[in-house]
N, C-alpha and C positions, 0 to 999 in steps of 0.2 A: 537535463536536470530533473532528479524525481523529487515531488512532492510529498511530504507522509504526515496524515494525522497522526497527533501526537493521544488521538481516543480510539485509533483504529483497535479492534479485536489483535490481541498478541501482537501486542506493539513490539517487545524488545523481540520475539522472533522473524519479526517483517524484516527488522534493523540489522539482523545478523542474514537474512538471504541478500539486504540488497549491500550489504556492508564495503564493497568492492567499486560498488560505481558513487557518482557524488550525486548527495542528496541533501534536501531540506527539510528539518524535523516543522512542522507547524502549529499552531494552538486548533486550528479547523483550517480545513481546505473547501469546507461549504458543498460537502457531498454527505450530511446526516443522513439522506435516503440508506446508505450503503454503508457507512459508518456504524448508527446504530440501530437502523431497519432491517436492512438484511442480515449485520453483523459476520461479515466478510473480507477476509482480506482485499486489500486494495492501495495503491499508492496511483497519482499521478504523474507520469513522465511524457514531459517536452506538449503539456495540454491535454494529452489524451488520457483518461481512466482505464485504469487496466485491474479490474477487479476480476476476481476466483472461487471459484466453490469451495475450496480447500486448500492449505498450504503448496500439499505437491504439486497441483495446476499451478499458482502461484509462482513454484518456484522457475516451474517450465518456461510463463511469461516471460518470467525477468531474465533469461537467457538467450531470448530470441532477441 
């Protein structure tokens, strides 16, 4: 199951890469460090943070 702030940076583009697998939209998943300190994408899946410098790393993650 992936996790996805619902404040992350390009929310509705996170929503269309991970559109495929099942996930939970959230109000916070309690990672503001990365949310809106770094301001990079990131979702959490199955516990583990999988954040990216950029969309295209990003999207490579969420295919592995």
């Amino acid at each position: 199951m992936i996790r996805v702030c619902k404040h992350v940076i390009d929310f509705e583009k996170i929503l269309e890469i991970i559109k495929e697998q099942e996930y939970n939209v959230e109000n916070c998943v309690d990672r503001c460090d990365i949310c809106r300190g770094e301001k990079k994408p990131f979702v959490i899946k199955d516990e583990e943070v999988l954040v990216a410098d950029s969309f295209e790393e990003f999207e490579k993650l969420m295919k592995e």
